[in-house]
N, CA and C atoms as a LAMMPS dump frame, in Angstrom:
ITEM: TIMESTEP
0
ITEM: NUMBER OF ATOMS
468
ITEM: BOX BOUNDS ff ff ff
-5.0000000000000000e+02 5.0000000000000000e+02
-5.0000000000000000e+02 5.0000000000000000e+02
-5.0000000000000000e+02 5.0000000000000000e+02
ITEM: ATOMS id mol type element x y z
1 1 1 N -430.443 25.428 -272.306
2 1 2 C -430.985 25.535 -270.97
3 1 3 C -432.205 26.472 -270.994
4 2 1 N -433.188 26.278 -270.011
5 2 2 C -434.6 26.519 -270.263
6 2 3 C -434.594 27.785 -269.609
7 3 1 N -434.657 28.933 -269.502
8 3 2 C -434.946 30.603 -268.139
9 3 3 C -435.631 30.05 -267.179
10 4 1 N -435.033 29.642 -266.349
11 4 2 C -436.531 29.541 -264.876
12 4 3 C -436.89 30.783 -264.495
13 5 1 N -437.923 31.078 -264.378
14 5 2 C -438.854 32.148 -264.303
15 5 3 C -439.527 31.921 -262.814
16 6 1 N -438.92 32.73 -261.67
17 6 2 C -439.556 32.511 -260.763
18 6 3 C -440.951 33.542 -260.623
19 7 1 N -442.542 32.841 -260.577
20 7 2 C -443.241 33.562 -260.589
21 7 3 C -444.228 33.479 -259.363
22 8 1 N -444.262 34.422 -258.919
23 8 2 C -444.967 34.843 -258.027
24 8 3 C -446.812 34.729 -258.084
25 9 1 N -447.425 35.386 -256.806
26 9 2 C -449.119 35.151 -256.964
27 9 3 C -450.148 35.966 -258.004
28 10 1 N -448.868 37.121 -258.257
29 10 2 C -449.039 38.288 -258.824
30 10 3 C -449.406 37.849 -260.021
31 11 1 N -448.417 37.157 -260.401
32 11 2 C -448.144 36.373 -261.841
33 11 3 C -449.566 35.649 -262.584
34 12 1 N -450.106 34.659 -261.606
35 12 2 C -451.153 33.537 -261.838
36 12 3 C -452.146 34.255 -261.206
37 13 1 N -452.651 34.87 -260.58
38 13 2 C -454.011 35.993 -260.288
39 13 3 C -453.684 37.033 -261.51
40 14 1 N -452.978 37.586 -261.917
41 14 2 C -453.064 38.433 -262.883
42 14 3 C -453.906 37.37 -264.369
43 15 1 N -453.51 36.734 -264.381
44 15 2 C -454.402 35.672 -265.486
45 15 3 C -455.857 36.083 -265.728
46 16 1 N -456.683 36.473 -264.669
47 16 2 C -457.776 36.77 -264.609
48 16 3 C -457.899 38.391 -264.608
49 17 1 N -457.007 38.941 -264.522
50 17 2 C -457.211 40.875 -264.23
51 17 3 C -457.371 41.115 -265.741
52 18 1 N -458.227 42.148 -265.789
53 18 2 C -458.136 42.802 -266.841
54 18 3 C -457.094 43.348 -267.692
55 19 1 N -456.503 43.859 -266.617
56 19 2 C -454.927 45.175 -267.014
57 19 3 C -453.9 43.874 -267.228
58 20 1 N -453.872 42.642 -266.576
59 20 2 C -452.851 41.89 -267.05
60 20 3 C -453.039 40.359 -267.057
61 21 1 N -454.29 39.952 -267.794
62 21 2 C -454.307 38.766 -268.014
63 21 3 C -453.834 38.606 -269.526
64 22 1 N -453.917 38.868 -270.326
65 22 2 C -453.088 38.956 -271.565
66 22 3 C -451.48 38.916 -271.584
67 23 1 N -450.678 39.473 -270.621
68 23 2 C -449.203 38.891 -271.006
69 23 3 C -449.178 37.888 -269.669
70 24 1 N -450.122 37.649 -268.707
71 24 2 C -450.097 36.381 -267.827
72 24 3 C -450.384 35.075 -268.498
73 25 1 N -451 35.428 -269.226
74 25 2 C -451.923 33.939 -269.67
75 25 3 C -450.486 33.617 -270.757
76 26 1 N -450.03 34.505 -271.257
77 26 2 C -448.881 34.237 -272.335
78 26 3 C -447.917 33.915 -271.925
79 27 1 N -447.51 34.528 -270.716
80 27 2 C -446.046 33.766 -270.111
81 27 3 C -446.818 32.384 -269.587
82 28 1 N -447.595 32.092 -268.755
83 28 2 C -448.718 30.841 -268.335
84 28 3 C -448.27 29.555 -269.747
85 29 1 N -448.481 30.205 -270.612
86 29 2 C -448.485 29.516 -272.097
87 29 3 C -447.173 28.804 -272.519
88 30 1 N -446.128 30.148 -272.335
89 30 2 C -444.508 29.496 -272.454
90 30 3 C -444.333 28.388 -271.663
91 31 1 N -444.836 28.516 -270.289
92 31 2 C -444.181 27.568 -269.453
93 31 3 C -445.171 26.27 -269.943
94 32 1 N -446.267 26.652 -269.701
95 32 2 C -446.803 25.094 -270.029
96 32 3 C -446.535 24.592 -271.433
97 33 1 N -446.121 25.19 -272.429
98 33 2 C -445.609 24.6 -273.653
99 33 3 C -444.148 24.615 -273.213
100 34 1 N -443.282 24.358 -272.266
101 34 2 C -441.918 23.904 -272.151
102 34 3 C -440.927 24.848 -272.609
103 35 1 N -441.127 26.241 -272.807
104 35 2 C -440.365 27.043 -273.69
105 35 3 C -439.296 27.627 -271.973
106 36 1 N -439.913 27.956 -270.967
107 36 2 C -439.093 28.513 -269.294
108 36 3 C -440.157 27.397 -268.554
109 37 1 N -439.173 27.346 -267.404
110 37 2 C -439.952 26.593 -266.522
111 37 3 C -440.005 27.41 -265.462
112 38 1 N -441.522 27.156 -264.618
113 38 2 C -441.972 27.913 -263.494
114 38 3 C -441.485 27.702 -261.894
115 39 1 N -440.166 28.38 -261.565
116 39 2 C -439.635 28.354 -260.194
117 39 3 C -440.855 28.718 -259.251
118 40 1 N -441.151 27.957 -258.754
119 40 2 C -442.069 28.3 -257.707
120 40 3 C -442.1 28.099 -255.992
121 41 1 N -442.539 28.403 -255.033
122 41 2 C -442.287 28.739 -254.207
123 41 3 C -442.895 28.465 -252.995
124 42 1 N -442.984 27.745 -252.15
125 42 2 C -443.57 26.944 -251.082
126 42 3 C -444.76 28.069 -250.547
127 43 1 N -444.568 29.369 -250.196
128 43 2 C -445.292 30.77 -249.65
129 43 3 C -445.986 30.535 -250.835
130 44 1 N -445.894 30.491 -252.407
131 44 2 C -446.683 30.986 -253.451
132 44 3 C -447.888 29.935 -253.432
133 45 1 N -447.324 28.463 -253.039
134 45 2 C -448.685 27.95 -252.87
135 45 3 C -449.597 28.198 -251.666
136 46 1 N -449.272 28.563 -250.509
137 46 2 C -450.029 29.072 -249.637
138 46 3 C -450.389 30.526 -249.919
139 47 1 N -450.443 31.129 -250.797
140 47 2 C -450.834 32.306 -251.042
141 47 3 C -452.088 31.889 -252.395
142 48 1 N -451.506 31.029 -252.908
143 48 2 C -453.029 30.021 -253.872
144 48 3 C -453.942 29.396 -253.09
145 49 1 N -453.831 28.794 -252.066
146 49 2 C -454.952 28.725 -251.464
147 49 3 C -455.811 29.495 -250.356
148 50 1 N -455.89 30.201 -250.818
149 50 2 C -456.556 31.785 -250.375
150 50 3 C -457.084 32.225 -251.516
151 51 1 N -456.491 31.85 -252.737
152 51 2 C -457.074 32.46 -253.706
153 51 3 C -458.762 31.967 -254.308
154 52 1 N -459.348 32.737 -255.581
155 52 2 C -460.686 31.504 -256.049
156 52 3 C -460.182 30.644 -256.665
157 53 1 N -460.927 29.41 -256.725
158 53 2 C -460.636 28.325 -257.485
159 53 3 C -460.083 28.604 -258.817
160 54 1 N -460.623 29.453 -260.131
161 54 2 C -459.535 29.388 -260.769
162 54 3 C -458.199 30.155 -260.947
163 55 1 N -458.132 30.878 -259.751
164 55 2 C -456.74 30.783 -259.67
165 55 3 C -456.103 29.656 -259.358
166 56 1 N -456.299 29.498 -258.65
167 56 2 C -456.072 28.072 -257.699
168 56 3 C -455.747 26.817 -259.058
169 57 1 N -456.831 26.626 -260.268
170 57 2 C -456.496 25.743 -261.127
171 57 3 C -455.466 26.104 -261.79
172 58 1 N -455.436 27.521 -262.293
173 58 2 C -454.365 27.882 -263.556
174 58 3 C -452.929 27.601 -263.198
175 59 1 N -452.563 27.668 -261.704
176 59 2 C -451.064 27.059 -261.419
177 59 3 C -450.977 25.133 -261.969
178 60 1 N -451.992 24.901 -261.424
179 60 2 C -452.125 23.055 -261.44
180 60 3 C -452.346 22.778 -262.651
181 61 1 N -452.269 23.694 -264.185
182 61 2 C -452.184 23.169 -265.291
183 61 3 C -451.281 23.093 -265.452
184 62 1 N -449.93 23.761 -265.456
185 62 2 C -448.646 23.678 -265.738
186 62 3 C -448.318 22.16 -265.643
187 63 1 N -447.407 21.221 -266.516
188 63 2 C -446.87 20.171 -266.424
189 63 3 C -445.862 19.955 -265.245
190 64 1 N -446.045 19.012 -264.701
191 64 2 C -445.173 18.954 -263.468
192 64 3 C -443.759 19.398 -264.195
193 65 1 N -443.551 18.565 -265.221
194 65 2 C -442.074 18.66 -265.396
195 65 3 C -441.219 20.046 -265.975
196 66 1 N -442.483 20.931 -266.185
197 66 2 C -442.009 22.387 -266.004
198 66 3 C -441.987 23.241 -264.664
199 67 1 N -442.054 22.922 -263.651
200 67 2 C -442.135 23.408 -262.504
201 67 3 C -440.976 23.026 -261.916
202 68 1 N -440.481 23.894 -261.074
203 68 2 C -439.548 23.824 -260.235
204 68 3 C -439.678 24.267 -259
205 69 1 N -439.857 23.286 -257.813
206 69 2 C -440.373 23.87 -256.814
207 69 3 C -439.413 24.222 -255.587
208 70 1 N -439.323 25.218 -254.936
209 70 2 C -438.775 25.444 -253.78
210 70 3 C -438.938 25.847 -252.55
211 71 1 N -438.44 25.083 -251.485
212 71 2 C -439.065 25.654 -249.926
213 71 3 C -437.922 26.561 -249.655
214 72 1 N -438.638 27.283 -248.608
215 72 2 C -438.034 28.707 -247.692
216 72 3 C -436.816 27.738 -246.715
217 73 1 N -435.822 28.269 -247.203
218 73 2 C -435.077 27.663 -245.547
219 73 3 C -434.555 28.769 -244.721
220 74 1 N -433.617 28.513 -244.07
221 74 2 C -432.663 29.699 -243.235
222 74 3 C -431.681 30.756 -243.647
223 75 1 N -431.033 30.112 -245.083
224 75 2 C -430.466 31.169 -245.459
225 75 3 C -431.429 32.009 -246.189
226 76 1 N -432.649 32.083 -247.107
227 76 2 C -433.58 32.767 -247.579
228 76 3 C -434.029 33.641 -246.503
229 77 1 N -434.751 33.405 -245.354
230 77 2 C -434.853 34.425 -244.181
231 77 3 C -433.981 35.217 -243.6
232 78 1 N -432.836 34.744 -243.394
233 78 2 C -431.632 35.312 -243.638
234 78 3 C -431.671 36.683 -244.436
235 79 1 N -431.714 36.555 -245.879
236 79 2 C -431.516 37.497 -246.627
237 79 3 C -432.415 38.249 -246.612
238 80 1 N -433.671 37.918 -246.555
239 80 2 C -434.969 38.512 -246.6
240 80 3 C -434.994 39.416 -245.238
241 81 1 N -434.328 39.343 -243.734
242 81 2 C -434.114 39.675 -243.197
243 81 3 C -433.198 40.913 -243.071
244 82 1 N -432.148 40.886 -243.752
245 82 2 C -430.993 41.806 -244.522
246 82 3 C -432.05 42.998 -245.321
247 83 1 N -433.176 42.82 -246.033
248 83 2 C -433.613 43.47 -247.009
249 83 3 C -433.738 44.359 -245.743
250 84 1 N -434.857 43.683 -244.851
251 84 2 C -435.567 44.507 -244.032
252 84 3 C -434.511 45.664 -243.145
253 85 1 N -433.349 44.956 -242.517
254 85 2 C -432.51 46.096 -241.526
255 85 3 C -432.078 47.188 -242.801
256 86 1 N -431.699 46.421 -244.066
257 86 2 C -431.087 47.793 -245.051
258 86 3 C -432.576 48.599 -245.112
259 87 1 N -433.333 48.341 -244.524
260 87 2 C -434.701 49.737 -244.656
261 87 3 C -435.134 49.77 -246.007
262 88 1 N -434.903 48.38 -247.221
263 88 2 C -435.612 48.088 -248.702
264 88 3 C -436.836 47.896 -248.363
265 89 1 N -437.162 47.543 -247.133
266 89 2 C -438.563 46.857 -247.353
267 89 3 C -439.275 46.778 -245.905
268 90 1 N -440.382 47.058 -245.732
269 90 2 C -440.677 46.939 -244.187
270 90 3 C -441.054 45.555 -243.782
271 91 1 N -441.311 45.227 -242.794
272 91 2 C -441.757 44.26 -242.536
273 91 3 C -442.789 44.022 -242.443
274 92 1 N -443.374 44.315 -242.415
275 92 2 C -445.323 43.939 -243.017
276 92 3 C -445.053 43.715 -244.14
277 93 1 N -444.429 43.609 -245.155
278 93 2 C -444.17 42.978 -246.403
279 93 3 C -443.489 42.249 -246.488
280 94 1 N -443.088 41.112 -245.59
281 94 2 C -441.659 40.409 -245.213
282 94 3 C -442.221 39.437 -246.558
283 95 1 N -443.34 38.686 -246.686
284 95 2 C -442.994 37.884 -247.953
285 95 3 C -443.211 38.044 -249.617
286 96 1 N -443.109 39.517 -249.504
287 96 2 C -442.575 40.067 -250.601
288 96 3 C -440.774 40.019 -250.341
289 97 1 N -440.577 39.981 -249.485
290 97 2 C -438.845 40.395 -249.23
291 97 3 C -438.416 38.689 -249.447
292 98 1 N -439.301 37.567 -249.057
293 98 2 C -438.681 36.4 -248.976
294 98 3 C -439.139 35.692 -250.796
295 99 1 N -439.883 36.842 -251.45
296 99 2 C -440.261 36.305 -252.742
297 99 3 C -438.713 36.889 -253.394
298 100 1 N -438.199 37.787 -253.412
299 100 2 C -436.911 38.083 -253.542
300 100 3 C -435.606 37.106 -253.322
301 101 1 N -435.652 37.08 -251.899
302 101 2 C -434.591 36.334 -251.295
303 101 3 C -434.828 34.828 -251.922
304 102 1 N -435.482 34.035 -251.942
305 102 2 C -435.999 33.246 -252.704
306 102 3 C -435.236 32.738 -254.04
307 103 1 N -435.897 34.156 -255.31
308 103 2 C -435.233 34.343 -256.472
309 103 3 C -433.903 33.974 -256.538
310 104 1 N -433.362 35.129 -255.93
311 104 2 C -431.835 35.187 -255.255
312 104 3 C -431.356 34.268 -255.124
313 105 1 N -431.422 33.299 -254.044
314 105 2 C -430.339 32.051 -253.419
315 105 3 C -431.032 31.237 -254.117
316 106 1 N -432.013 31.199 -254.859
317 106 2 C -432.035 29.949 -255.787
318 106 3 C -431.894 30.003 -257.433
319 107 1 N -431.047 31.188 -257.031
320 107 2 C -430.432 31.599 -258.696
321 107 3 C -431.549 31.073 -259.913
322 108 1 N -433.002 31.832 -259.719
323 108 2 C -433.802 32.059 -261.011
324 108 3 C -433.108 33.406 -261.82
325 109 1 N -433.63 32.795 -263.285
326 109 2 C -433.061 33.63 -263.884
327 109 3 C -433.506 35.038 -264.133
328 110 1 N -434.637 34.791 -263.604
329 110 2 C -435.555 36.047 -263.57
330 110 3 C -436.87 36.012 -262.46
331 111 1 N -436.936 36.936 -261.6
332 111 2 C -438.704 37.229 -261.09
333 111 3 C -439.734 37.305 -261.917
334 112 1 N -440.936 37.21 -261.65
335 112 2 C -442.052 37.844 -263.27
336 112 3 C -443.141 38.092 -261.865
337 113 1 N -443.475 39.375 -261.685
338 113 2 C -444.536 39.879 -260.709
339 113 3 C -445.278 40.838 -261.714
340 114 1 N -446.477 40.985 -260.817
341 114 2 C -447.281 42.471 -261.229
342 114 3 C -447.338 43.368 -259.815
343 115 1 N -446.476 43.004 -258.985
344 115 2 C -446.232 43.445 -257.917
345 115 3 C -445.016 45.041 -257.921
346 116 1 N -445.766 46.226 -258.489
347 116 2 C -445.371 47.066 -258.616
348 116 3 C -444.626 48.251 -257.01
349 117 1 N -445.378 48.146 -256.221
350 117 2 C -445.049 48.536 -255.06
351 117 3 C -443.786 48.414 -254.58
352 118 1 N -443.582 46.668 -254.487
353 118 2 C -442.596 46.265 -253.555
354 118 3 C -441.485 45.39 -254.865
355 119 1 N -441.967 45.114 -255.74
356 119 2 C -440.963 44.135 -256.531
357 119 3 C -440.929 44.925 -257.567
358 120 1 N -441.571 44.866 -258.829
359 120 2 C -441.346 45.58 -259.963
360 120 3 C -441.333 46.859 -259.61
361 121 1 N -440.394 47.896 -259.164
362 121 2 C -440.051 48.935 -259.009
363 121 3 C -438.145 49.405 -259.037
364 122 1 N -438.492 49.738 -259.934
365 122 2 C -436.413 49.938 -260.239
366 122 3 C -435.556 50.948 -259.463
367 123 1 N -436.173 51.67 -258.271
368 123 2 C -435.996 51.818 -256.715
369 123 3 C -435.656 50.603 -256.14
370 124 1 N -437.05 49.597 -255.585
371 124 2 C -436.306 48.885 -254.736
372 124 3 C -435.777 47.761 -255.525
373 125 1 N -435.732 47.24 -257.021
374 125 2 C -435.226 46.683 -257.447
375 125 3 C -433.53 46.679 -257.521
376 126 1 N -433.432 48.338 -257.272
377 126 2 C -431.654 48.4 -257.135
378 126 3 C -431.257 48.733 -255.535
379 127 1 N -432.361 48.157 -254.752
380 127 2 C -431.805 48.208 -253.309
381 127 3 C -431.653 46.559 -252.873
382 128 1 N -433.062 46.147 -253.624
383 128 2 C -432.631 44.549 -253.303
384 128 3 C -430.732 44.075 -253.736
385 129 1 N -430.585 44.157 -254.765
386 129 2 C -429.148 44.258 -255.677
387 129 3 C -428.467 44.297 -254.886
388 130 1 N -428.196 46.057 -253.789
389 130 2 C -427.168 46.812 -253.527
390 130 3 C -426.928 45.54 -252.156
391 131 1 N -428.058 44.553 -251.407
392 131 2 C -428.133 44.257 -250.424
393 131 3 C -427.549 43.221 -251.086
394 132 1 N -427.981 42.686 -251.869
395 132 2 C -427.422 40.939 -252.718
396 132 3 C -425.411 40.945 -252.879
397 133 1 N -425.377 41.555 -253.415
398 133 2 C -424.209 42.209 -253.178
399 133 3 C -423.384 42.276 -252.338
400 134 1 N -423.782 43.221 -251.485
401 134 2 C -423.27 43.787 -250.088
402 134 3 C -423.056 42.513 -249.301
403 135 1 N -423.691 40.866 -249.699
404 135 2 C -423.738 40.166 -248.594
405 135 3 C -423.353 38.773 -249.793
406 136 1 N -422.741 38.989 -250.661
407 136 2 C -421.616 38.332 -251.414
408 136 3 C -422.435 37.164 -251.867
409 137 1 N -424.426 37.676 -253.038
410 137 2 C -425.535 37.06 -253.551
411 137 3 C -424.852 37.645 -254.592
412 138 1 N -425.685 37.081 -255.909
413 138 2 C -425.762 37.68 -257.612
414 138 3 C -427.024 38.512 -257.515
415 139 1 N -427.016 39.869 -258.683
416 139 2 C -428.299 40.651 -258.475
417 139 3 C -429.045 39.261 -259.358
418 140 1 N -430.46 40.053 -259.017
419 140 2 C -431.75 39.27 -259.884
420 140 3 C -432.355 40.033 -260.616
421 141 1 N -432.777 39.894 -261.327
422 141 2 C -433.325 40.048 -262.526
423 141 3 C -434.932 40.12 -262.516
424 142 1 N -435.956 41.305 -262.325
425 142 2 C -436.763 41.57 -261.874
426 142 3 C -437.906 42.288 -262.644
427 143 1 N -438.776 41.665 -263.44
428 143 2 C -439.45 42.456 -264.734
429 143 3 C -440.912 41.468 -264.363
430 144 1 N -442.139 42.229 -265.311
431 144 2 C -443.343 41.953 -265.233
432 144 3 C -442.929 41.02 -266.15
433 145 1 N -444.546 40.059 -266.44
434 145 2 C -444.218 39.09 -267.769
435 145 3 C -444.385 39.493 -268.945
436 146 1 N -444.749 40.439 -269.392
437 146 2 C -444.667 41.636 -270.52
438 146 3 C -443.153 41.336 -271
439 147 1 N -442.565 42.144 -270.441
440 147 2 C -441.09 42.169 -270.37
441 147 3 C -440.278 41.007 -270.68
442 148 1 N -440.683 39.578 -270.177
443 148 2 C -439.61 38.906 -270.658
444 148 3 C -440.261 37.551 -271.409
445 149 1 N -441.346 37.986 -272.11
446 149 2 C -442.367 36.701 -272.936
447 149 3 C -441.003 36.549 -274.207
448 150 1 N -440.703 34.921 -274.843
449 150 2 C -440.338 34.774 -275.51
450 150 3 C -440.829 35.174 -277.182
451 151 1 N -442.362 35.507 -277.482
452 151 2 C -442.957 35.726 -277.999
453 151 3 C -443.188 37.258 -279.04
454 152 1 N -442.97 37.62 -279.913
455 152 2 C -442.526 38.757 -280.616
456 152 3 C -443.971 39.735 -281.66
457 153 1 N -444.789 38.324 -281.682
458 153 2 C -445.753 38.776 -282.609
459 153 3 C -446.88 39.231 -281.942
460 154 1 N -446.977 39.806 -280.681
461 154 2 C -448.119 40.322 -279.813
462 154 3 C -447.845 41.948 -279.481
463 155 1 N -446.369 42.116 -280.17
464 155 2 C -445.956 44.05 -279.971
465 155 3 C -447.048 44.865 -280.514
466 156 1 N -447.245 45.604 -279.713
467 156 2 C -448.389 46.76 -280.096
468 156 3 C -447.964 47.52 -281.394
């Protein structure tokens, strides 16, 4: 079975950043060579089109048949909602909270952000949990793409 890797905008705009287009473009690489497939996220494409065009292309190379796509329903707001009353997350960041909730009820095996603030942070990474939990979810699994590249021969 393949890791679905749910990745965020963070993920595919980082492709182009300086500080993290090198382990973007490499996780980018796994998925389009079939090694995890890319859980993706109805908000993540409306957050690509806002973006520049090649952001905008580097998602649309991926092979369809590595993608896995998912829409927001009621129980995801739901939870994402939960983040917000447990005081994890404010609401001006609600779809950072529904990039979570998301993960969560659609049991990816992992997040992959460069979203340090609100997601990659092992604070609210163990408040999202304590809430997943508390409301009878599995924790998620929440790391940059550094962190979980299948790839061994790029260690510093």
């Amino acid at each position: 079975m393949k890791t679905r890797v749910y990745i965020d905008t963070s993920v595919i705009g980082g492709c182009f950043d300086e500080e993290f287009e090198e382990w973007s473009n490499l996780l980018m690489d796994e998925i389009k060579n079939g090694f995890k497939i890319a859980v993706i996220f109805d908000i993540t494409y409306r957050e690509i089109e806002l973006a520049p065009k090649n952001v905008q292309s580097k998602l649309f190379e991926i092979p369809k048949e590595y993608i896995e796509n998912i829409i927001t329903d009621t129980d995801v707001d739901s939870l994402a909602e939960k983040y917000i009353a447990a005081r994890t997350i404010s609401r001006k960041y609600f779809e950072d909270a529904l990039h979570i909730a998301n993960a969560t009820i659609k049991k990816a095996d992992i997040l992959a952000s460069w979203n340090f603030k609100h997601i990659v942070n092992i604070d609210m990474i163990r408040k999202y949990n304590a809430v997943n939990l508390m409301h009878g979810y599995n924790t998620i699994e929440i790391r940059t793409p550094r962190e979980i590249l299948k790839r061994k021969d790029y260690e510093d």
